[in-house]
C-alpha positions as CSV (number, residue, x, y, z in Angstrom):
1,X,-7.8,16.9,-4.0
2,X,-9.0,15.5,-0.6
3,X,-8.4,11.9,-0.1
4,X,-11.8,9.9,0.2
5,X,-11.5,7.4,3.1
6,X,-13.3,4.2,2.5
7,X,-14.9,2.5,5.9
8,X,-15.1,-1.2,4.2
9,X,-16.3,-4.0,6.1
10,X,-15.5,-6.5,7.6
11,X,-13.6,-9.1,5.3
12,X,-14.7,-12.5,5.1
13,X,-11.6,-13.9,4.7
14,X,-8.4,-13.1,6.6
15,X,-7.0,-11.8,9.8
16,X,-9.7,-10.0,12.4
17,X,-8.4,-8.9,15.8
18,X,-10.5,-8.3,18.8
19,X,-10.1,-6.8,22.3
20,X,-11.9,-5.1,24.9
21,X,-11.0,-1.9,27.2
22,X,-13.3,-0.4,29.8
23,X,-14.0,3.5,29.3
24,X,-11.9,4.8,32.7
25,X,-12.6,8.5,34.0
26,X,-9.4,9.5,32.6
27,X,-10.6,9.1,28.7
28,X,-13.8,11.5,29.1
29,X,-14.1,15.0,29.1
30,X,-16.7,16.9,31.5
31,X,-19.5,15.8,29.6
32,X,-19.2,12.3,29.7
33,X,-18.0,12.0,25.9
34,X,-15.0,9.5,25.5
35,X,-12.1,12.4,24.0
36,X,-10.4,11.7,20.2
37,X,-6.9,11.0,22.0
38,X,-8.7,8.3,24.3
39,X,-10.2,6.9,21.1
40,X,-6.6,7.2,19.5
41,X,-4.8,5.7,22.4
42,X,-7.6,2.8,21.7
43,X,-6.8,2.4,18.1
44,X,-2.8,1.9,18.7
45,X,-3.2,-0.3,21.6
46,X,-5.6,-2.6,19.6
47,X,-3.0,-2.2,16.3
48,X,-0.2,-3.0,18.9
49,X,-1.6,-5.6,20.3
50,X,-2.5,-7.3,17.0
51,X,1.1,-7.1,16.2
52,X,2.3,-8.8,19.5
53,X,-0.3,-11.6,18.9
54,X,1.1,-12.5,15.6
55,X,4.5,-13.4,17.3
56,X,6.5,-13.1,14.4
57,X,10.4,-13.4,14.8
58,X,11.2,-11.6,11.3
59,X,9.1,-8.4,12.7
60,X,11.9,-6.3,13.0
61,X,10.6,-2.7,12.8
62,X,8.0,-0.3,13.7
63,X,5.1,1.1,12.6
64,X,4.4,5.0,12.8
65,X,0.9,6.4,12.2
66,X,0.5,8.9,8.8
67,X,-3.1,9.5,8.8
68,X,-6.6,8.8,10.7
69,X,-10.1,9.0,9.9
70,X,-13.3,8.7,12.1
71,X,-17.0,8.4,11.9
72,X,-18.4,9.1,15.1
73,X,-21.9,7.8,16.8
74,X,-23.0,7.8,20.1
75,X,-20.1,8.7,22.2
76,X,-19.1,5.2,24.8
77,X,-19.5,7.0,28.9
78,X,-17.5,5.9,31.8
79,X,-17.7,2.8,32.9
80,X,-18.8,0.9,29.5
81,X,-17.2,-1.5,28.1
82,X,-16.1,-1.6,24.4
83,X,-15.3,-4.2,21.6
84,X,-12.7,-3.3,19.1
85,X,-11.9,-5.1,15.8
86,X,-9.0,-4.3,13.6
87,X,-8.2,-5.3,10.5
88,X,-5.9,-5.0,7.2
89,X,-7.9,-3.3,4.8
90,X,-5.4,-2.6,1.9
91,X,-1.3,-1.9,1.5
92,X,1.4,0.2,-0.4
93,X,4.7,0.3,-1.0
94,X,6.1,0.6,2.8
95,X,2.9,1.3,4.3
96,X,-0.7,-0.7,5.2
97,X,-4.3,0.5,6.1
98,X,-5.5,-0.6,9.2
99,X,-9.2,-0.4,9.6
100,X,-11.2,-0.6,13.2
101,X,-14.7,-0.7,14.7
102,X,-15.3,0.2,17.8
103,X,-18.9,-0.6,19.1
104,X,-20.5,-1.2,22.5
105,X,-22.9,-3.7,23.6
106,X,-22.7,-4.9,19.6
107,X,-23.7,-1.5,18.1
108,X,-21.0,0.2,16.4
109,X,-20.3,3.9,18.2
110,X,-17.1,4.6,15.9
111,X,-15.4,3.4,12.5
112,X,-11.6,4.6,11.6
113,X,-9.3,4.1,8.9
114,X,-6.0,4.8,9.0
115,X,-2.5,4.8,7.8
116,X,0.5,3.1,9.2
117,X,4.1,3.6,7.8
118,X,6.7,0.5,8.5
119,X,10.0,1.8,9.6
120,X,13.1,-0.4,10.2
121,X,15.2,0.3,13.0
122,X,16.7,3.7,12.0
123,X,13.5,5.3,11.3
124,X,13.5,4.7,7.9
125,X,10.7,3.6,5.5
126,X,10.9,0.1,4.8
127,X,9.4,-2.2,2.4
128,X,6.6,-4.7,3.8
129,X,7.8,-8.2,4.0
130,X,6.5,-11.5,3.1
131,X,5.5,-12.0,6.8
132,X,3.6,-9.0,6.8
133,X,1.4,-10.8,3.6
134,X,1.4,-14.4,5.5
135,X,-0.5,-12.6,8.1
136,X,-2.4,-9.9,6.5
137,X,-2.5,-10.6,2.8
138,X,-5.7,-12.3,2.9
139,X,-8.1,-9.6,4.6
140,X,-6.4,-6.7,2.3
141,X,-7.3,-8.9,-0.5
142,X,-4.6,-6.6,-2.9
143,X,-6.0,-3.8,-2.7
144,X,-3.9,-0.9,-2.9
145,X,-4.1,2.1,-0.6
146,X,-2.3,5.5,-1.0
147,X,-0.8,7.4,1.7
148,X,-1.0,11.0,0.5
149,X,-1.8,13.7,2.6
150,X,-4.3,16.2,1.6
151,X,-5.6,18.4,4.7
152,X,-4.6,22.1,3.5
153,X,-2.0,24.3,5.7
154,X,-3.7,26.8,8.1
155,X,-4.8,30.1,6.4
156,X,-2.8,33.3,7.2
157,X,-5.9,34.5,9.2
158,X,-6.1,31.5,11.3
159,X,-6.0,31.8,15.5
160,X,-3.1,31.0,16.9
161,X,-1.4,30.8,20.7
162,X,1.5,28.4,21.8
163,X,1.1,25.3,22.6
164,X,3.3,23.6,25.4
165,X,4.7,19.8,24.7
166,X,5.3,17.9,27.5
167,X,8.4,15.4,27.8
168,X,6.0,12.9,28.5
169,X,4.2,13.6,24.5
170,X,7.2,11.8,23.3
171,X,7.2,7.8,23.5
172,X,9.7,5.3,23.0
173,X,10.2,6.3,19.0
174,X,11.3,9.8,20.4
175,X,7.8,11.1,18.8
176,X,5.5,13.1,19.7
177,X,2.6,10.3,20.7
178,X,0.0,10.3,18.5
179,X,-2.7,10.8,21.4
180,X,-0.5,13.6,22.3
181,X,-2.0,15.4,19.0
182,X,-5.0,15.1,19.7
183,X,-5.2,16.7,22.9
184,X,-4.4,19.8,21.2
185,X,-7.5,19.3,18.6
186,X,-9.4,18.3,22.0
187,X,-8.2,22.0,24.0
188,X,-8.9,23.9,20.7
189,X,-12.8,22.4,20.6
190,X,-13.5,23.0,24.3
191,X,-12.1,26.9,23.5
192,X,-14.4,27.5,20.5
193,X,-17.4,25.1,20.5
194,X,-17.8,24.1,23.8
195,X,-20.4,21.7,24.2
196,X,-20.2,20.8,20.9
197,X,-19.2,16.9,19.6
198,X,-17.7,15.8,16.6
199,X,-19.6,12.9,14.1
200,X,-16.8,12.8,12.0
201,X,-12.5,13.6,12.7
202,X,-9.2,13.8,10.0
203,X,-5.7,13.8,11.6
204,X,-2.9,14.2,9.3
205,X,1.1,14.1,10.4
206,X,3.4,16.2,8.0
207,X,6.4,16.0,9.9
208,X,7.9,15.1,13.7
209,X,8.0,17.8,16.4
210,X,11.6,17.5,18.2
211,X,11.9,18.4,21.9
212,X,12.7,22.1,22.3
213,X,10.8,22.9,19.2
214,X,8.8,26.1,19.8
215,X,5.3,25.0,19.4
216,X,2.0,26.8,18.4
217,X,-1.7,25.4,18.0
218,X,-3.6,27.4,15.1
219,X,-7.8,26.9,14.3
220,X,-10.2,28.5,12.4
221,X,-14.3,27.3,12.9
222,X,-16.4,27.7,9.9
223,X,-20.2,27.0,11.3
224,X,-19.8,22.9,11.5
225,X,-16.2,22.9,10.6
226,X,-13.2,23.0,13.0
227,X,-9.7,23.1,11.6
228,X,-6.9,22.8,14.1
229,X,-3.1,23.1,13.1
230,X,0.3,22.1,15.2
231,X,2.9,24.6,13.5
232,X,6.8,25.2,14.6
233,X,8.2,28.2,13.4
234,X,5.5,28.9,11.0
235,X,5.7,25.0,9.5
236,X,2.9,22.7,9.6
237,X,3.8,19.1,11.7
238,X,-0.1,18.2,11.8
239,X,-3.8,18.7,10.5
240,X,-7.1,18.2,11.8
241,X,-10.4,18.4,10.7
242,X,-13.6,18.1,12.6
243,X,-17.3,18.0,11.7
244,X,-19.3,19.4,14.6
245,X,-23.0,18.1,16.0
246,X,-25.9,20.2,16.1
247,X,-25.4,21.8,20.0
248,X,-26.6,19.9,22.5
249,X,-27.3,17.3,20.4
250,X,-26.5,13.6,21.5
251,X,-26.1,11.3,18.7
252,X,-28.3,7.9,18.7
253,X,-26.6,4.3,18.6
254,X,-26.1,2.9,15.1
């Protein structure tokens, strides 16, 4: 069964965090369109920076992203300047939704939800803590949020080629980035709808890619549908799935 994502609102109680970042030439593609690792690079700075501003001494772990969800409008260009606002829009066990809208000139041009997994130092899951609540506790308002995965694995049909990851995919967590992932959803939509843009993207992490791992990116496109696969040795480490724009069709502001 597909997890339905919920976009809620903004809360009118609790925690809201805002920051800006200019669209630079290095986040759009040759059309103009700001690309889904941009927008993800985005989404963790904001989350990160949300963290740092809290400031609180019993933070003692980190957070690493399970899943993502996107509704997409009218794509930001280069040069605009864009208002993000995060918040904490429900928890589990060891793990917290975060939501975001990210809107330009006060019109909302993207919505995401997403997943975030606490880890302590080791890399293990860890329980959220009663700082975590002191800060975020109010906006999620208990309600409780799963973090099952439900993209499917790629079909035995599916396209496939290797896919090359860089030393500089991996960050400080020794992970694959999760921008990084998305650059491979990016090079897969430019090789089978070019000129097409998504309204609506799913990423989905399964398991970490380790340096040296041998690598291969796997799609299939079903008219408005593009599924894109990271696999290593035949195992699936990530899913996507995109909803494609009529061609040529630019979407309106919100």
């Amino acid at each position: 069964m597909r997890v339905k994502h919920e976009f809620l609102p903004l809360p009118e109680h609790g925690r809201r965090f805002v920051a800006h970042r200019r669209v630079r030439l290095g986040d759009v593609n040759r059309s103009n369109r700001l690309r889904l690792d941009a927008v993800a690079r985005y989404l963790q700075d904001v989350a990160s920076d949300d963290v740092d501003d809290v400031a609180d001494p019993r933070v003692d772990g980190a957070w690493v992203l399970r899943r993502t969800a996107l509704e997409l409008g009218r794509s930001p260009r280069y040069g605009e300047d864009v208002e993000l606002t995060t918040f904490c829009s429900g928890t589990g066990g060891h793990w917290a939704e975060r939501r975001t809208s990210v809107a330009v000139n006060g019109s909302s041009v993207a919505e995401a939800v997403a997943i975030w997994v606490y880890v302590d130092r080791a890399g293990r899951p860890a329980r959220l803590g009663e700082w975590f609540f002191e800060h975020y506790g109010a906006a999620a308002d208990g309600r409780r949020v799963s973090s099952r995965l439900s993209l499917p694995h790629p079909p035995a049909g599916a396209h496939a080629r290797p896919w090359l990851v860089r030393a500089s995919d991996f960050d400080l967590l020794r992970h694959v980035n999760n921008a990084a992932y998305w650059y491979a959803v990016e090079d897969e939509l430019a090789r089978v709808a070019p000129g097409r843009a998504p309204v609506s993207a799913e990423l989905e992490h399964r398991a970490a890619i380790e340096p040296g791992d041998p690598v291969e990116v796997r799609s299939t496109v079903d008219e408005d549908v593009l599924w894109v696969w990271l696999t290593t040795r035949g195992e699936t480490r990530s899913a996507a799935q995109l909803r494609l724009g009529a061609p040529g069709k630019r979407h309106a502001s919100r």
